[in-house]
C-alpha positions, 0 to 999 in steps of 0.5 A: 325406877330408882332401884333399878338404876342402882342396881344398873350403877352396881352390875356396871361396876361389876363388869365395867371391863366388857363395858369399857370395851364395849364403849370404846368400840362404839368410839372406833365405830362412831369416828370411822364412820363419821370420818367416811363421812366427812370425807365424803361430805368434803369431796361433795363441797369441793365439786360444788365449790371447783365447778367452773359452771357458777361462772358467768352466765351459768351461775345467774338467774336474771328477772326483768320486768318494768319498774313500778310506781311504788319501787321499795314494794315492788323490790321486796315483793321479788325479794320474799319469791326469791327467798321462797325459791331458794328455801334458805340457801346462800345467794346474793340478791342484786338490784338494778335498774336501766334508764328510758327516757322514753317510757318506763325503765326497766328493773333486773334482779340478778340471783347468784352464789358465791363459789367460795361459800356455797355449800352442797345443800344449798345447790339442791335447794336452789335445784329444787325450789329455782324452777318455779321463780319464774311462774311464781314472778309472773302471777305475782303483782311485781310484774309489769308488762310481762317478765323476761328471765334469763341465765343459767342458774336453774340448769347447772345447779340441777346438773350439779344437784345430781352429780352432788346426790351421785357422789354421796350414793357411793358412800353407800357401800363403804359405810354399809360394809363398815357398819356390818362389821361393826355391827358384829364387833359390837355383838360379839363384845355384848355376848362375852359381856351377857355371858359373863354375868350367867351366874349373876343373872341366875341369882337374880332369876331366883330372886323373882327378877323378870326377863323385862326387867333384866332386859331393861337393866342391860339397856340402861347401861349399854345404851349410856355407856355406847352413847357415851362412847359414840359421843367421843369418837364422833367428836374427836372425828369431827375435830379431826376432820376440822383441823384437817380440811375446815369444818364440813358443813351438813356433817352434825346431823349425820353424825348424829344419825350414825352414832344413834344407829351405833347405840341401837345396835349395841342396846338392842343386842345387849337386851335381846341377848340378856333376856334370851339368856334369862329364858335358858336359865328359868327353861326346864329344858335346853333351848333346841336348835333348828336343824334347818337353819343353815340351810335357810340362812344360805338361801336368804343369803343367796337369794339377796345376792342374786338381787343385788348382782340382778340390780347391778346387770341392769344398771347399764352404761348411764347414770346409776340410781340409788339402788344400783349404787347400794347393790356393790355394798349389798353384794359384798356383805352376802357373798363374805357371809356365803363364803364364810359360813362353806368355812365349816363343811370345808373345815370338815373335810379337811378335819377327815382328810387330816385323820387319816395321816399322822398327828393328831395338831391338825385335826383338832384345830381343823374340826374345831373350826368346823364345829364351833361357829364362834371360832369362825366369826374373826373370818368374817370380820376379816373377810370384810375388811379384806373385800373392801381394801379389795373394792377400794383398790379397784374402785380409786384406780378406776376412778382416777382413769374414768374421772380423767378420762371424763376430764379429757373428753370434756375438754378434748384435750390437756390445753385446747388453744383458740387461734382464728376465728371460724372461716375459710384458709386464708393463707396458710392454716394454722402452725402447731409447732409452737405448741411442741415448743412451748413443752407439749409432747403432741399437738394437733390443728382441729376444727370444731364448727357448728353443723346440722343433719337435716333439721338437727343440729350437730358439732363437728370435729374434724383433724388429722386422725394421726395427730389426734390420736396421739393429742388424746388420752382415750384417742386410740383406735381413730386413725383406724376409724377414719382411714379411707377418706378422700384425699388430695394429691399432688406434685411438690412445688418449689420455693419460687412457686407456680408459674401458670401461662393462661390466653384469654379470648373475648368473642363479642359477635354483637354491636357494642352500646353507644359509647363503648369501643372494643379497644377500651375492653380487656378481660381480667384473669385471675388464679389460685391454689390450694395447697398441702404441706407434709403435716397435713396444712393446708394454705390458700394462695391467690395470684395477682390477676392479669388484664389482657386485651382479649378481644379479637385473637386475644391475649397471653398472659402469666399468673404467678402464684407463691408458697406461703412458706420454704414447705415443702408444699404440695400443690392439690387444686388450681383454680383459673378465672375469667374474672370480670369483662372491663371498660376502661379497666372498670367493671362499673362501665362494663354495661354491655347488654345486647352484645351477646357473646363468649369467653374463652381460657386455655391453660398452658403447661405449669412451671414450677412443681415437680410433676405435672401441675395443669393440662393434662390432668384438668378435670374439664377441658383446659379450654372452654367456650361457655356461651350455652350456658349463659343468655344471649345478652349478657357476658359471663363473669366469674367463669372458674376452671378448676384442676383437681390433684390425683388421687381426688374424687372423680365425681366431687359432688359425692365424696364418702368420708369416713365419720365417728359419731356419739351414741347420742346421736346414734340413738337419735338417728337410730344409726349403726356401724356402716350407716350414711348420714349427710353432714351439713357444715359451712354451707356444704353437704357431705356424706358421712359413713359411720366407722365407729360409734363411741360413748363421747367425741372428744371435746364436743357436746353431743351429739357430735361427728368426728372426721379427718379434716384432710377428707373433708377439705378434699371434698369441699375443695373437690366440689368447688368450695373452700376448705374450713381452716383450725379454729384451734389448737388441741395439744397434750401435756408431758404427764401422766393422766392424773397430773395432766390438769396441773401440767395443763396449767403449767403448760399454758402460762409457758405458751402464755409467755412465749407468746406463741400465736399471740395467745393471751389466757382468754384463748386457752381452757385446759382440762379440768381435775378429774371429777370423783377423786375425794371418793377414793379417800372414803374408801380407804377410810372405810377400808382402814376402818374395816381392818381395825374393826376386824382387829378389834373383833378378832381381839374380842373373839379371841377373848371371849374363847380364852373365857369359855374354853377354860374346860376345854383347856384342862381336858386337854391338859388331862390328855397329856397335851402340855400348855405349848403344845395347847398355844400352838393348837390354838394359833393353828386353829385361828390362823386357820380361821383367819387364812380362810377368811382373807381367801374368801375376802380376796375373791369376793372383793375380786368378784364384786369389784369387777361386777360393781366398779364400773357402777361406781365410778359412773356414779362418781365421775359422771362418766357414761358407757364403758369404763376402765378397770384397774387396781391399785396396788401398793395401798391394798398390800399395805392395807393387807400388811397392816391387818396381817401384823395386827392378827399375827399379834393378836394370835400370839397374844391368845396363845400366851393366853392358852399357855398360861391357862394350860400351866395354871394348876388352879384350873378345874374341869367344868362340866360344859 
């Protein structure tokens, strides 16, 4: 062994520039894919670390049980469960304990994590180990009296723990690519550095040397210099990424992982490559080739393509599994190998094309491209890098739309502004002018109330489709969804108001109680109105009631009803009362059983409103004597008219109302576009038609209902209800998608300041950065990598060639051809080459970014159902730059290479 390491050290020495250049591959290798990695690791931590759900409630587990006579034991006792659970991960551990004077106290320990420490690894052993806490804490003997867990640690540590494995799932692809194509620089480099050292080798052959032994040798050396190489490039990464963004925790094991697979692959190429070079040089005959070849190479190839885009086609709109995920990367590689290896017979032809015209440049650079596969190789390292800039590009700009759009349905808005808690219009509804104010560029006046349809419970949104539609960033299409609702109309109102003229009678046919005199008695009638103003809110007025002594002929009186505001308003519903029977001007006294009888209210012409505002428009009669419809002894009280302005539902108690739904609950329900489900909210039942079915309703959990709040006022107002006033204030920032989380923020400390409706930073969530984000960066890391590994190929191909066409250079000299015209040749010859692989690269990526991004960006983002395509221009035609200077200066360099080979004088024609 130790010869064979001295003999090692001596062929090392010998060949030490093909090493050099093999280590320092491995170097570039190593660093890029560690710094895909780092990158990839980083984004993770920031999801982890930016998730607003470890707050609060969400980032505890509570146990709590009775305290036991022996404490200390009993604490470490749950303690040892809980660090069994939690599997080594970062969590605070806090005791507490509650007096009972009355019987034994209880005892909590509450188990959370620190946002700022936390790392991805411990989410998912906390995801992994929290479920079973709880069984394990009630079978222990630290219990007593029963447990009661509580918080929601278990659950979003989960929902993180499958965002933080989707997001690494994407880096499948660009360490994939990037690995591919340093897998073929770094056999490229092992071939020139194996076949330089033919002659060696056949004099070691004659000296008895076995294949394995050889085989060993250029093991030993390959493997010490790569690791040598991978060891600096993943640590001057690591350094790199330290100093950049701070250590990345959980990257040394995957570093360690790459640069192996780095060093494997070199060592195993090598080897395998020498001992077949051993075989050809001890072999009585040359190694033949199978004929077949290339046409068993395409079909694998086709077959692993047509895989791939099959995984991806059933992907669907959910969450991707790894599988999915990986497939993009699969897909790239096999279709740039594909199209590359159709180079050759595409060469061919335009080489029998070429022959047919003038000159003879052409068709030696054309059929030489065709027939000697290693001059096509830099195509496909190029139409890699290519296909990944390409994927890139699609991929950062989709994901920056998905992750905002993602963002934007979360929060239903940039800043979404508590401003009154759930109820009735009192008043007038809220005023979103102070939001436009502030410096939003749209604002809209939402209600988000609970609901159910039938025994399933649902949230349901409801604003003016117009003003929602410009608030949203992905709210196109709903004023068309929401359009042909019930709605209100009715005639303007002044300044002054209603002015209403009622006359009550109180027909009492029966003998009063003793004690009671019908001069003592009068009937108290009271008023109000709904009214609308031009931006769809809506107030609710009450007039001060009128006591009249109705007895007898009865009484007149006037019912005054005043706007909330200068409007301008519309009146939309009237309500008149006959609102209690009094004694002495109390109701308390107002014991008049036995006496029977009935009330009657007419309603005069009303004042005030530009347009009839009363009879004849009433939907009942505008006087009415309801003593069928109570019992003979007893006075009604309560009894309410109501007018309903035109354009209102005729039969109030079935209004349609036009509805969005999420897909959710139209799986839940199984429901389509035109279905009808009855909506349950604040007491009222309307029925809903569904208009449209989309993935998310923004700013709602599914499963969610979207309606114009107009139409769901109309019908409750409609049917005698009351209309449902803007819990909140949903308002759009002046930025684009990407900056709208920092404008968000900007925007809420100015409404903060103002003080617009008393708005303190408790009231207000904003949108969030858009998820997925630091992915993007991985892949342009990988798409740079792939460019300067292509380089790097391109520069060990061309050297390689320099190194074995030495004879054919000579040949050519001895035809006449003059080392400049031999430089040109070669420059078309590689251009050609390369030109055919940025093509193939183009389309490919093109291809499979429009097949596979949206599979990415689920993967990244969270998002569910159809997303958005784009490309980002500038950096994929800077990436493109940056590769077509690098080859430009390698092909030169090559041809000076050529040049000076033709003009070298010393140069003999060798027998291939």
């Amino acid at each position: 062994m130790t010869g064979l390491a001295r003999l090692a050290g001596r062929r090392a020495a010998a060949a030490r520039g093909h090493l050099v250049a093999l280590g320092v591959l491995a170097a570039l290798v190593v660093a890029c894919a560690v710094g895909v990695l780092g990158q990839v690791e980083q984004g993770v931590r920031d999801v982890v670390r930016d998730s607003a759900a470890l707050d609060g409630d969400g980032g505890r587990l509570v146990l709590r049980t009775r305290l036991l006579a022996d404490a200390d034991a009993q604490d470490r006792t749950v303690r040892d469960l809980v660090g069994d659970a939690t599997r080594g991960a970062r969590t605070v551990v806090e005791r507490a304990q509650s007096p009972d004077a009355a019987d034994t106290p209880f005892v909590t320990w509450t188990v959370s994590v620190d946002r700022a420490t936390v790392e991805p690894d411990d989410v998912e052993r906390l995801a992994g180990g929290l479920g079973a806490l709880e069984a394990a804490f009630k079978a222990s003997d630290a219990q007593s009296r029963g447990v009661v867990v509580s918080g929601g640690l278990v659950a979003t540590t989960t929902s993180l723990a499958a965002r933080v494995g989707a997001f690494r799932q994407v880096a499948i692809v660009p360490v994939l690519v990037l690995g591919v194509v340093g897998a073929v620089g770094l056999g490229r480099v092992a071939r020139q550095l194996v076949a330089g050292r033919r002659p060696e080798d056949a004099l070691l052959a004659s000296r008895g040397v076995s294949g394995r032994q050889l085989r060993a040798l250029a093991g030993l050396e390959t493997g010490a210099v790569t690791a040598l190489g991978a060891a600096l490039g993943g640590g001057a990464a690591s350094a790199l990424l330290a100093a950049t963004t701070g250590a990345v925790a959980g990257l040394g094991p995957r570093a360690l992982v790459a640069g192996a697979v780095t060093v494997l692959v070199a060592t195993v190429t090598t080897a395998v490559l020498a001992g077949r070079q051993l075989d050809d040089i001890v072999r009585a005959e040359p190694r033949g080739s199978v004929a077949a070849g290339p046409v068993v190479t395409a079909v694998g190839l086709s077959t692993l393509a047509v895989a791939a885009g099959w995984r991806l086609a059933v992907a669907g709109e959910g969450a991707p599994d790894v599988f999915a995920v990986s497939a993009p990367g699969v897909l790239l590689v096999v279709l740039v190998l594909l199209g590359v290896q159709a180079t050759g017979p595409a060469f061919g032809l335009l080489a029998r094309r070429a022959a047919r015209g003038r000159g003879l440049d052409r068709v030696l650079a054309l059929r030489s491209a065709a027939r000697r596969h290693g001059v096509r190789l830099p195509a496909l390292v190029v139409g890699l890098a290519v296909g990944t800039l390409v994927l890139a590009s699609c991929f950062g700009a989709s994901v920056a739309l998905g992750g905002a759009r993602l963002a934007t349905l979360a929060a239903g808005a940039d800043v979404r502004v508590t401003v009154a808690t759930s109820g009735p219009v009192t008043g007038a509804d809220v005023n979103r002018a102070p939001g436009t104010a502030a410096g939003a560029v749209a604002g809209a006046a939402v209600v988000v109330r609970p609901g159910s349809v039938g025994s399933d419970e649902v949230t349901v949104v409801a604003a003016r489709p117009g003003d929602l539609e410009v608030v949203l960033r992905d709210g196109a299409g709903i004023t068309d969804a929401l359009r042909g609702g019930p709605h209100l109309g009715g005639p303007a109102v002044g300044e002054a108001g209603l002015t209403v003229p009622v006359h009550a009678r109180l027909d009492l046919p029966g003998p009063l109680e003793e004690g009671f005199s019908t001069e003592n008695l009068s009937l108290r009638v009271t008023g109000s109105a709904w009214f609308v103003d031009a931006d769809g809110r809506w107030a609710f007025v009450r007039a001060d009631g009128v006591e009249l002594d109705a007895v007898g002929a009865g009484a007149s009186g006037t019912l005054r009803l005043e706007v909330p505001d200068a409007g301008p308003w519309h009146v939309v519903a009237l309500d008149v009362a006959a609102d209690d029977v009094l004694h002495n001007g109390s109701s308390d006294d107002a014991s008049l059983a036995g006496a029977g009888g009935a009330i009657t209210v007419e309603v005069g012409a009303m004042t005030g409103a530009d347009g009839t505002a009363g009879p004849p428009t009433w939907t009942r009669e505008p006087a009415w004597t309801p003593a069928d419809e109570v019992a003979a002894d007893e006075v009604p009280a309560g009894t309410t008219l109501r007018w309903v302005g035109p354009g209102g539902p005729r039969d109030p108690a079935a209004p349609v109302l036009p509805g969005v739904i999420d897909t959710s609950l139209a799986r839940a329900l199984d429901l389509a576009v035109g279905g009808t489900l009855p909506v349950t909210v604040a007491g009222a039942t309307v029925d809903v038609r569904v208009s449209e079915i989309r993935d998310t309703v923004p700013g709602a959990p599914a499963p969610a209902v979207l309606v114009d709040a107009d139409a769901l006022r109309t019908a409750q107002v409609a049917a005698g209800g009351a209309a449902l006033r803007s819990e909140e204030v949903w308002l759009r920032a002046d930025a684009s998608d990407a900056a709208a989380a920092a404008a968000a923020s900007e925007l809420t400390a100015d409404l903060v300041a103002a003080g617009a409706w008393g708005t303190t930073h408790d009231d207000v969530a904003t949108v969030a950065e858009p998820r997925g984000t630091d992915v993007p960066a991985a892949f342009w890391t990988a798409g740079l990598a792939t460019v300067l590994l292509a380089l790097a190929g391109l520069r060990s191909t061309t050297a390689a060639q320099a190194a074995t066409r030495e004879g054919e250079t000579v040949a050519l000299r001895a035809l006449g051809l003059d080392g400049r015209r031999q430089g040109r040749l070669r420059a078309a010859e590689t251009a050609w080459v390369l030109g055919a692989g940025t093509v193939v690269g183009l389309a490919v990526g093109a291809v499979v970014a429009l097949v596979a991004t949206p599979v990415l960006v689920r993967a990244a983002t969270g998002s569910v159902g159809t997303m958005p395509l784009a490309f980002d221009v500038p950096p994929l035609l800077a990436g493109l730059a940056v590769l077509a200077a690098g080859a430009a200066g390698l092909v030169a360099l090559h041809a000076r290479t050529v040049v000076r080979q033709a003009e070298d004088r010393d140069l003999r024609e060798v027998s291939a």
